[in-house]
N, C-alpha and C positions, 0 to 999 in steps of 0.2 A: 600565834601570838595570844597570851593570856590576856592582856590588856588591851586590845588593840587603842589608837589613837581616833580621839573624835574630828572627825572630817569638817574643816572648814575654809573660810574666805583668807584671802591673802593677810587680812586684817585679823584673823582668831576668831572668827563670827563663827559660832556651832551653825552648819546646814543639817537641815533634816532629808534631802535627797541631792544626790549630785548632778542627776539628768532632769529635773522639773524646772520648769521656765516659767515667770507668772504673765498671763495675758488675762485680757476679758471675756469674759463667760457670755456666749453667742447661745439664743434658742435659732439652730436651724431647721426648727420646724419637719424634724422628724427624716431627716436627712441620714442615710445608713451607716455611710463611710466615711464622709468630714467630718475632723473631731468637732467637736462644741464649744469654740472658744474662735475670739477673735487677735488682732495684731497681739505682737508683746512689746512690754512696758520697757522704757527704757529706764525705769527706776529698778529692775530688777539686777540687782550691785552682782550678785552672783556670778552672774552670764554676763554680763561686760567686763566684769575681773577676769574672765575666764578668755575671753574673748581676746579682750585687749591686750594682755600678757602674749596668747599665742603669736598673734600679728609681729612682736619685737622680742620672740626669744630667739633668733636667730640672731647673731653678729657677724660682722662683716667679717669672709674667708679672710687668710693671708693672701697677700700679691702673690708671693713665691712661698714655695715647702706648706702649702694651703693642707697635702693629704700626706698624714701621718700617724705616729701612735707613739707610746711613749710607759716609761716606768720606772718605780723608783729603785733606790741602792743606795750603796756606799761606795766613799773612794776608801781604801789604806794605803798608806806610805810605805813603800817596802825599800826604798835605798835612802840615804842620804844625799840630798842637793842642797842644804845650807850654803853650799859656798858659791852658787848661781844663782838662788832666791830665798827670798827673805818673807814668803808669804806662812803666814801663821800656822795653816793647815799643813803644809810638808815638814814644819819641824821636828818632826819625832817619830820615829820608824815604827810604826807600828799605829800611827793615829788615824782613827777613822772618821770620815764626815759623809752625812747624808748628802746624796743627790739625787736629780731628776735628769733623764736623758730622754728627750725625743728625736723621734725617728722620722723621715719626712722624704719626698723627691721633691722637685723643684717647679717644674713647667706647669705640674698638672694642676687640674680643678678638686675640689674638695671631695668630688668623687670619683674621680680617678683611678684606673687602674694599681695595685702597688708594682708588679710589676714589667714596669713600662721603662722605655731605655731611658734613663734620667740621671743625674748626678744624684744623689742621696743625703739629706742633711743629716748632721749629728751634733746635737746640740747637748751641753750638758752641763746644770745649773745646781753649783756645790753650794751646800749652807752651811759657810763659815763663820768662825767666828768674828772676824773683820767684816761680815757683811756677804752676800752673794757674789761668786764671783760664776760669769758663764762664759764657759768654751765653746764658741758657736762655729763648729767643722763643719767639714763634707764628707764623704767617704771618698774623694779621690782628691789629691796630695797637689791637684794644680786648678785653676779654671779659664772661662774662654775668656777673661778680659784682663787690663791690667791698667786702662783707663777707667773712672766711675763716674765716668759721665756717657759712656756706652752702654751703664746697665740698663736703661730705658729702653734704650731700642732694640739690644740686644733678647730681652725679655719678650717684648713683641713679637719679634719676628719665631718664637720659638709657640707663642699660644697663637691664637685664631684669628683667622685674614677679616678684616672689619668690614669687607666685602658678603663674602659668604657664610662665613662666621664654622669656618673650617679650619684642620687644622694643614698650613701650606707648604707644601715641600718645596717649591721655589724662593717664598720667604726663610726659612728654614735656611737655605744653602745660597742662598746671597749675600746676607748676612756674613755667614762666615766665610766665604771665597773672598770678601772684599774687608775682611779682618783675619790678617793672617796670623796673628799672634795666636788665635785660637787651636790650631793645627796638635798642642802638643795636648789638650784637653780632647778636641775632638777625636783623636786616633783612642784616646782613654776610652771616651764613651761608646766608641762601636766597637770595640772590643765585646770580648764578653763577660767584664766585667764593667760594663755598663745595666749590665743586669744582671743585679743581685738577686741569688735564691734564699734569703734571709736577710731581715734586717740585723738577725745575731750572729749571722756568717760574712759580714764585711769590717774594714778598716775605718778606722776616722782619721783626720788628718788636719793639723790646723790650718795648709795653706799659705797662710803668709806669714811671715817674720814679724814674733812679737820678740817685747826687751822686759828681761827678768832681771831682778839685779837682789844681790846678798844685803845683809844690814851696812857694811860699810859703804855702799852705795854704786861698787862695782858693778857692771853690768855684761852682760853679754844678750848676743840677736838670739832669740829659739825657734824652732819647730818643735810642733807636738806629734806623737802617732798615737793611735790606740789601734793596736793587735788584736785580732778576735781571737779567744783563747778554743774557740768552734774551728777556728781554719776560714779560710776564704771559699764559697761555693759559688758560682756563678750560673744562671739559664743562657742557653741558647737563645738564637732569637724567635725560634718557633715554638722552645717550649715556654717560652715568655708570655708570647701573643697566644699560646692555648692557656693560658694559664689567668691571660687580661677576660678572655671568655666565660673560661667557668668559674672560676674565683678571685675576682677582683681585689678583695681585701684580704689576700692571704699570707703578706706579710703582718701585719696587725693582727690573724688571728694564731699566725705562728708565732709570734712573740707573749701574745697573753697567755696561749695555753702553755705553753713551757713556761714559760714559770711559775701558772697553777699548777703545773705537775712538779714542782721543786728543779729543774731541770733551769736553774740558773745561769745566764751568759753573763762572759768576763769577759775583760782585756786588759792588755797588759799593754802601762803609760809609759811611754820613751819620748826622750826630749833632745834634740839635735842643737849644741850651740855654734857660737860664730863670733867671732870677734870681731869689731869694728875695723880692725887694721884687714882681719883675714876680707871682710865683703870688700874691702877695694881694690882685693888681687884677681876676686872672681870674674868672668868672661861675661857675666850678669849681673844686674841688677838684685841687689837682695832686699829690693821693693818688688821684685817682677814677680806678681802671682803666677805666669804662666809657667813660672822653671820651678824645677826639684834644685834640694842641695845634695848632691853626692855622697854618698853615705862612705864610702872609703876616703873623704875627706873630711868628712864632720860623722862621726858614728854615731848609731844610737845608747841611749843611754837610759838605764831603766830607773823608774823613781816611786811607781807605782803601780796598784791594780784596782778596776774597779766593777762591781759587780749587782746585776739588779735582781732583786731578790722579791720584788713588791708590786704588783700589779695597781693602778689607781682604782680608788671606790665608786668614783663619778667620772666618765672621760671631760665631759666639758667643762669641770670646775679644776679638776688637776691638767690636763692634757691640752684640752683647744685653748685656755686660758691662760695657760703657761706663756710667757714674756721672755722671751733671750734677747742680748743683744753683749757685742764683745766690748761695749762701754761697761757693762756691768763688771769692774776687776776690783780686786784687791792690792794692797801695799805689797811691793815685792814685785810686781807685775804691770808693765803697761804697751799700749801698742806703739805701733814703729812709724813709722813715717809713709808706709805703703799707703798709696793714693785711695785704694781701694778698700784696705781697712781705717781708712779714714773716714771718709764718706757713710760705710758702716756704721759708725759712732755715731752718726746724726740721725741716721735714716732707720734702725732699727727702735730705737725710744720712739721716735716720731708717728711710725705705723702701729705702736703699741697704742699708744695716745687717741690715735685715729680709730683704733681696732674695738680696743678696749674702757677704754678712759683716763682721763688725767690721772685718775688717783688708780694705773693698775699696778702701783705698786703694794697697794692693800689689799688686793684679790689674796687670801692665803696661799695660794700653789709660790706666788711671789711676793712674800715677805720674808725679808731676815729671819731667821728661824736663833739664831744665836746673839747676835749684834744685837746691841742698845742702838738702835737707831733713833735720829735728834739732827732735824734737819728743819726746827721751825719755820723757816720762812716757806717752806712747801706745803702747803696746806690752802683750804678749801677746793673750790672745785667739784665737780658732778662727784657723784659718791662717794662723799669722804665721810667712813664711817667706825675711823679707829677715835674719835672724841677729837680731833683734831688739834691735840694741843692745850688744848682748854683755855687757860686764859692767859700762857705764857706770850711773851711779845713774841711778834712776829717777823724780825729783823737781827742778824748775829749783832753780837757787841750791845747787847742792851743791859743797862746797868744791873738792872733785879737780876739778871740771867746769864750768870759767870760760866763759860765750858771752858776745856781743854781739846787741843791741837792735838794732831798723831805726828810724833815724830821719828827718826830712826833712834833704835836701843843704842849705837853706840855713839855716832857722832852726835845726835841733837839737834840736827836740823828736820826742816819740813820733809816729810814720805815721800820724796821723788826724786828720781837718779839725777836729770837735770845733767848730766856729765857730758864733754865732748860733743853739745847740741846747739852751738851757737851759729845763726844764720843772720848773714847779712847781703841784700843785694835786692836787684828793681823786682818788682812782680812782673811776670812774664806766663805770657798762653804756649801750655806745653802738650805735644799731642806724638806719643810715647810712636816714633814709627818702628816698622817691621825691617831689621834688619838678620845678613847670614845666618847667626844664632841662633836665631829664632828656632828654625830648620833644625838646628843640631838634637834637642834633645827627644823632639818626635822622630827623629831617626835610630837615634839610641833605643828609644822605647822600641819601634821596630825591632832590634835586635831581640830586645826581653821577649818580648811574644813568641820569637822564634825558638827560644828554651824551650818551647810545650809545645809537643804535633797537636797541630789543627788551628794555633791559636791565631796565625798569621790567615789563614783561609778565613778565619769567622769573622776579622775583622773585614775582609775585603767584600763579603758574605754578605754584613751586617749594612754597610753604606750604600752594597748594592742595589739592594731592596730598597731601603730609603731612597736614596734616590733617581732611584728609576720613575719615580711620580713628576719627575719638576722637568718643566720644559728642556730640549737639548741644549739649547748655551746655557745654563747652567750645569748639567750633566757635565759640558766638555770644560767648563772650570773647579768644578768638584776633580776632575782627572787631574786637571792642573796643581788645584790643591796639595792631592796629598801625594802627587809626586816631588813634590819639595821635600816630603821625607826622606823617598826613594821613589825615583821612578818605575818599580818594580811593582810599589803598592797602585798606582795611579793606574797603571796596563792590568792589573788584573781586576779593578773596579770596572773598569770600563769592557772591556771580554765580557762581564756578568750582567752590566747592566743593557748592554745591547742583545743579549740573551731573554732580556726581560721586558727591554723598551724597543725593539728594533727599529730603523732606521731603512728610508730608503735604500741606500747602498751601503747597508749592514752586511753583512756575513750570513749572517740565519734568513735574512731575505734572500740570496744567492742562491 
């Protein structure tokens, strides 16, 4: 650096040294080795700037997806969907908008293995012209709940017993033997595509049923997929757990250096619809996170690709700081009635807030990068330091301060579908139970694994191991469990786990 920059205080103070501390000058009377000086000053600004900053430049991890990594791209529109949605960014085949994708697991701590058998976030935050809109997926297409007043406990029992402050294979498997909904995520996650060899070698998937609707206000229920244009790779679960050993952060550094090395990851957008009349012929619920939609009943449909090309400059100004939440949408776009992505809409702003600050929508990683955003009455609060407004009032409809409304291009009314949504009736406590169904589609899934040798052994492999750590009645309702798939899979968990936990009048005891 020909220039270099002169070193100083948080405030612009030029320092003349960076490690000198000012204290008072001590004669110690000829003393060898204690320096010659006494206390230090607590006027010295230097070393309490220095100081004080260290003590609060941490922020509070996330609750859940705490350890991940992330980069940026574009999306292009490569089909035409105008006549399913009406959102700005897809109008034109071939139009590009920047994003941000992060990559994340769910249960672990911010230092966490990557990985570790976990569900995989895939988050990813378009800056459109209407404003930010973010796709907050998973990498697997179902999850264990489908009430969202479970996610509390169900979270718990998945991190560390308040007891020991370990992680509990008992809690673990109580939990889900006594929430059976869970059965068609958990066969997902011991599979061996519960651990991913790449964060750029898995799928994303949105999970629940959101509602997209054209300019005339038509609408239909969607799924999203994203294809990884790398293929699907998956670890074992030994070479997993050698892998939590020696390199802990090795998806994170497999994602940054490819694409320092130009060696860019894609995937390609598909979107699954549903008609209002079609979800009431279904055998399920098209609120029930826990089920897939049949693809020879609703196929996929391609609309777009999109591709990250851009490593961030700062992780914790782009990456830790980064804000998702599937509130964050655009016109053309909104969520469905699923309990779970309900609850979602409150709960992800909230731990932003918490996390971050009132104002993290002025963090640049999350601001509108296109949109004229004009939300006066949002303003002050701890860090608010885009000039706040200035001295426009602070309430809509003020006289000096005339806006316009977003409405649709053709009819004229207010941006929202609003169609076929009319509810009437008492409020009532509803608590979603486990019925036959449930069963069906993890048994299905059973079949798929069977496509591929080995794949049905790795899962029986995989829960084995786990757990074989949790006391015996649990062990014998883990059997129970997942012989609701099949009882094929439940006898050959248990043959392994009594191989691994024997039992007095076991077989390997004989």
């Amino acid at each position: 650096m020909s220039n270099p920059p002169t070193y100083t205080t948080s405030q612009g103070c030029p320092v003349s040294d960076a490690f000198a501390t000012q204290r008072i000058a001590v004669d110690l009377k000829g003393a060898k080795y204690a320096p010659p000086t006494g206390p230090l000053l607590l006027q010295d600004f230097r070393l309490i700037d220095s100081l004080a900053h260290f003590d609060r430049e941490r922020i509070p991890e996330r609750v859940v997806h705490a350890k991940g990594a992330g980069a940026f791209g574009f999306f292009e529109v490569t089909d035409d969907i105008t006549d399913i949605c009406s959102a700005k960014f897809l109008n034109q085949i071939g139009k590009k908008t920047k994003i941000l994708t992060r990559f994340s697991t769910v249960g672990g701590e911010k230092g966490s293995a990557d990985s570790a058998r976990d569900p995989r976030g895939f988050a990813t935050k378009f800056y459109t012209e209407d404003g930010n809109l973010d796709l907050v997926y998973n990498n697997t297409p179902i999850f264990f709940i489908r009430d969202p007043t479970k996610f509390p406990h169900f979270i718990h029992t998945q991190k560390r017993n308040p007891a020991t402050n370990l992680k509990d294979a008992n809690m673990f498997w109580d939990y889900l033997t006594n929430n059976q909904e869970s059965l068609h995520q958990v066969m997902y996650l011991f599979s061996n595509r519960g651990t991913p060899a790449s964060y750029r070698k898995m799928n994303g998937y949105s999970g629940h049923a959101y509602k997209w609707y054209n300019a005339k206000g038509e609408w239909v229920y969607v799924q999203v997929h994203f294809i990884a244009n790398q293929g699907v790779h998956n670890f074992t679960n030994e070479e997993a757990g050698k892998l939590a050993g020696e390199d802990p952060d090795f998806h994170t550094m497999d994602l940054y250096k490819a694409i320092e090395r130009g060696d860019y990851p894609s995937w390609e957008c598909y979107v699954q619809t549903m008609t209002l009349e079609e979800s009431k012929k279904q055998p399920f619920s098209v609120f029930d996170l826990t089920k897939v939609w049949p693809h020879k009943e609703f196929p996929l449909r391609h609309f777009g690709r999109f591709t990250l090309n851009e490593n961030a400059q700062n992780y914790f100004a782009e990456i830790e700081q980064a804000a998702f939440s599937p509130s964050h949408t655009v016109p053309g776009m909104e969520p469905s009635n699923d309990p779970v992505l309900q609850s979602r809409l409150f709960s992800y702003p909230d731990t932003h807030r918490h996390r971050l600050g009132t104002n993290y929508v002025s963090i640049p990683v999350n601001c509108p990068l296109k949109a004229n955003t004009f939300a006066p009455h949002i303003r002050d609060g701890a860090m608010s330091v885009d000039g706040n407004y200035g001295g426009l009032p602070n309430y809509a409809g003020a006289y000096n301060c005339p806006v316009q409304y977003s409405t649709h291009p053709n009819s004229g009314k207010p941006s929202s579908s609003q169609l076929d949504e009319t509810y009437t009736g008492e409020v009532v406590p509803f608590h979603w139970e486990v019925v036959d169904f449930d069963y069906y589609q993890p048994s299905q899934f059973w079949k798929v694994l069977g496509r591929t040798p080995g794949e049905q052994a790795a899962l029986c492999h995989n829960v084995a191991v786990h757990v074989a750590a949790a006391d015996e009645f649990i062990q014998d309702r883990v059997f129970e469990y997942f012989s609701k798939a099949n009882p094929a899979i439940g006898e050959k968990i248990r043959k392994e786990v009594l191989v691994l936990s024997p039992r007095d009048d076991s077989p390997s005891r004989l």
